[in-house]
C-alpha positions in Angstrom: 257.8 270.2 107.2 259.1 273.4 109.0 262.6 273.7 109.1 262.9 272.8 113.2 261.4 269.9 112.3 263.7 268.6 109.7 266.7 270.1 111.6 265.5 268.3 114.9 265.7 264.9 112.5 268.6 265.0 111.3 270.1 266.2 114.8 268.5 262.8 116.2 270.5 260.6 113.1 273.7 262.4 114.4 272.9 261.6 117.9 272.2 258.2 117.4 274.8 257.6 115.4 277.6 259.1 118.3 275.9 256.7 120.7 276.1 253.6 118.6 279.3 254.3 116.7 281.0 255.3 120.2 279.0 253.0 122.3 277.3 256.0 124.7 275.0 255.4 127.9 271.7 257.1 126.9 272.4 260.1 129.6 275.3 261.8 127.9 274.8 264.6 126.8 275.2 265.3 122.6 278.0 268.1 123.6 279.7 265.5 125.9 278.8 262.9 123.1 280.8 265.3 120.9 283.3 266.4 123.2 284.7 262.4 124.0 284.2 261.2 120.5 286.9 259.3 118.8 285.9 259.5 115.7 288.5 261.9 113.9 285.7 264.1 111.7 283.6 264.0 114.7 287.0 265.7 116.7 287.3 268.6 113.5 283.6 269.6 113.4 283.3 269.2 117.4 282.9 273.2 118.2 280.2 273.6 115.2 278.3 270.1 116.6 278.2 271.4 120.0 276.3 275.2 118.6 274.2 272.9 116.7 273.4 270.8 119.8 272.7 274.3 121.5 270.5 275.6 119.2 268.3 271.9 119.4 268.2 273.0 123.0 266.8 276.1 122.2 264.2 274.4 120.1 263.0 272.0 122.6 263.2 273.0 125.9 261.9 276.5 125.2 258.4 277.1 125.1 256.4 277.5 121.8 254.1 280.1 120.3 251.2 279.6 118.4 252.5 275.7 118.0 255.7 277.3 116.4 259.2 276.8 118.1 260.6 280.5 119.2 264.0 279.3 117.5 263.1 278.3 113.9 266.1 277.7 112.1 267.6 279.3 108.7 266.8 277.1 105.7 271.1 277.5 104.9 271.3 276.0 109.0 269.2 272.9 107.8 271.5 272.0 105.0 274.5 272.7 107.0 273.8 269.9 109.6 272.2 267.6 106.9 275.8 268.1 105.2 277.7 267.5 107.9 275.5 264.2 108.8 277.0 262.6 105.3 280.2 263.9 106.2 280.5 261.9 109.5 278.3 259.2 108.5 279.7 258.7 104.6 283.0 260.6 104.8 285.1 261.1 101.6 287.5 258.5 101.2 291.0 258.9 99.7 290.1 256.9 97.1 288.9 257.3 94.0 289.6 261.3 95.2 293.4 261.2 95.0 293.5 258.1 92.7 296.0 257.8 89.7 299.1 256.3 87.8 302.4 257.4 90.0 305.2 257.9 87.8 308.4 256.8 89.7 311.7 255.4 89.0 314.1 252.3 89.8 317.3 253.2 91.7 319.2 252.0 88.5 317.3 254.2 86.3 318.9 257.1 84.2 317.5 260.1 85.9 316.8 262.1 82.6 313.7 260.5 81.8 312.2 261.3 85.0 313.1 264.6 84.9 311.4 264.9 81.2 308.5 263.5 82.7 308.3 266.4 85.3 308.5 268.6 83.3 305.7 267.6 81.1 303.7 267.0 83.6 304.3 269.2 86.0 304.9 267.0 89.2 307.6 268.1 91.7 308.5 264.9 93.5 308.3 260.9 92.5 308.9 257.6 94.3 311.8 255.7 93.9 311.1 252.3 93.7 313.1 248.7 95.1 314.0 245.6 93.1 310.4 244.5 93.9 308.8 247.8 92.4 308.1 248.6 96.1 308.9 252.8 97.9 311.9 252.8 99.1 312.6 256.4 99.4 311.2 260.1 97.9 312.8 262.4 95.6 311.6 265.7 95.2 312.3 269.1 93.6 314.3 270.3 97.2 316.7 267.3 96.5 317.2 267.5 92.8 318.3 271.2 93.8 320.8 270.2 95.7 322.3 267.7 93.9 322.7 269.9 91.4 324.1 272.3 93.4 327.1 269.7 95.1 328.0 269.2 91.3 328.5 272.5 90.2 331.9 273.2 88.4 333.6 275.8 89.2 333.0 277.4 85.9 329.2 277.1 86.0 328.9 273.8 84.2 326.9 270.9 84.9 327.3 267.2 83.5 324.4 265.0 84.3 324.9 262.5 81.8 325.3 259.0 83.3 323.4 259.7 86.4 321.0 257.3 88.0 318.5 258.2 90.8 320.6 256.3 93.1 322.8 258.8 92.9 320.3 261.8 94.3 319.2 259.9 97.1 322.6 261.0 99.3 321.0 264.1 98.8 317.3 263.5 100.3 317.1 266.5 103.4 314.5 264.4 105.7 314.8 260.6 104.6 311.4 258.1 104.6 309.5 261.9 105.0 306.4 260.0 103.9 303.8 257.6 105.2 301.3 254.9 103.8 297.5 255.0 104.1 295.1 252.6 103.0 292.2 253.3 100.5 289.7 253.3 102.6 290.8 256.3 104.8 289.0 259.1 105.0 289.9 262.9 103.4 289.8 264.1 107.0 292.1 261.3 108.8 294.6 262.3 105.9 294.7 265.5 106.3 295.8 265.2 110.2 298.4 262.8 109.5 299.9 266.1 107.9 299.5 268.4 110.8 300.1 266.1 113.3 303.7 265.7 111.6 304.0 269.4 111.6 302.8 270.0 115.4 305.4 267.4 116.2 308.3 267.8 114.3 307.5 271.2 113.2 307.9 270.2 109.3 305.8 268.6 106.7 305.6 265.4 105.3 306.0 265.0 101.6 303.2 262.7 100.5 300.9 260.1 102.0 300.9 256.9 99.5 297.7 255.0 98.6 297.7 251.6 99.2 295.0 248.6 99.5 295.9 248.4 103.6 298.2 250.9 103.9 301.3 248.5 103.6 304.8 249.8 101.7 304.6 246.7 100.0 301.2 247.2 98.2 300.6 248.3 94.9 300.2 252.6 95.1 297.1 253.7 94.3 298.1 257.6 94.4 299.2 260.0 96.6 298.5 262.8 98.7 300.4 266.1 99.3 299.4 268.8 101.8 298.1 271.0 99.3 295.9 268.9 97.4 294.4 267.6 100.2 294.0 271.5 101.9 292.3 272.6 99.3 290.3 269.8 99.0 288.8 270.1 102.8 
């Protein structure tokens, strides 16, 4: 099969799958198809759809030589849109990517077990959990610094002996800085929850946690930060 061929097939699976996923009269164009799309990895491929959707123009309304099509695609240009086919149609979902055992603690908890546990794992931020083993709030390295700094003595010293988590969450900069996602989200629809934060409050959020639905009061299946996710995509 030459490589317009199979690039024309797999154009028509995208096509098809816009109109019935989006519910499309038949006279759309595939550029206006992508264009009004609400599908969210539709919306971050759209400007490398709509070249694809030019080039199949170029294929089939131009006229052809020796049975050949004057635009013949690269063999790496016939992967591409196969790729991003699975991508739109079979997305990566959060989990099993970003699944695992949080490590948290209880408001009433002594924090220097946690902070062990940081260390030797080499995590920068943990859940802190309600009566009911539920997030109730976020603690990260930002907030551990300052607490640390508001108990500084004035010779230098620090005590931390005696002190529950409970007692670093006065210092928490941006309280609830966090949101819930269920498993079934994709890697794409995660990833703008993050920049949508930052285009409208003009700061990050910590973490997306995993649940079954997306409910705080679901058991966490993991959780996302902005640069495992980034790299990821």
């Amino acid at each position: 099969m030459l490589h317009s061929e199979q690039f024309l097939e797999t154009y028509n699976k995208i096509d098809n799958y816009l109109k019935k996923t989006d519910n499309y009269d038949s006279y759309l164009s595939f550029a206006q198809k992508v264009k009004n799309s609400n599908n969210k990895i539709v919306k971050w491929f759209k400007d490398e759809l709509i070249s694809l959707g030019e080039l199949r123009n170029a294929i089939v309304h131009n006229p052809k030589i020796g049975n050949k099509a004057i635009a013949e695609p690269h063999e790496s240009t016939v992967l591409r849109i196969s790729e991003l086919y699975e991508i739109i149609t079979n997305p990566k979902k959060v989990i099993p990517e970003f699944q695992f055992e949080v490590l948290g603690a209880k408001k009433n908890d002594f924090i220097n077990d946690i902070l062990i546990e940081m260390k030797k794992k080499s995590f920068s931020q943990f859940p802190v959990f309600d009566e009911n083993g539920f997030v109730c709030e976020l603690i990260n390295n930002n907030t551990i610094s300052r607490w640390l700094s508001s108990q500084l003595e004035e010779n230098g010293t620090i005590i931390i002996e005696n002190v529950k988590v409970a007692d670093l969450i006065t210092e928490i900069e941006f309280k609830e800085n966090y949101k819930f996602v269920s498993r079934n989200t994709s890697i794409y629809e995660a990833y703008d929850l993050f920049i949508n934060q930052i285009n409208k409050k003009q700061r990050n959020l910590d973490v997306l946690f995993i649940t079954q639905n997306g409910k705080p009061t679901e058991k966490l299946f993991g959780l996302i930060t902005i640069e495992d996710i980034a790299n990821l995509i």
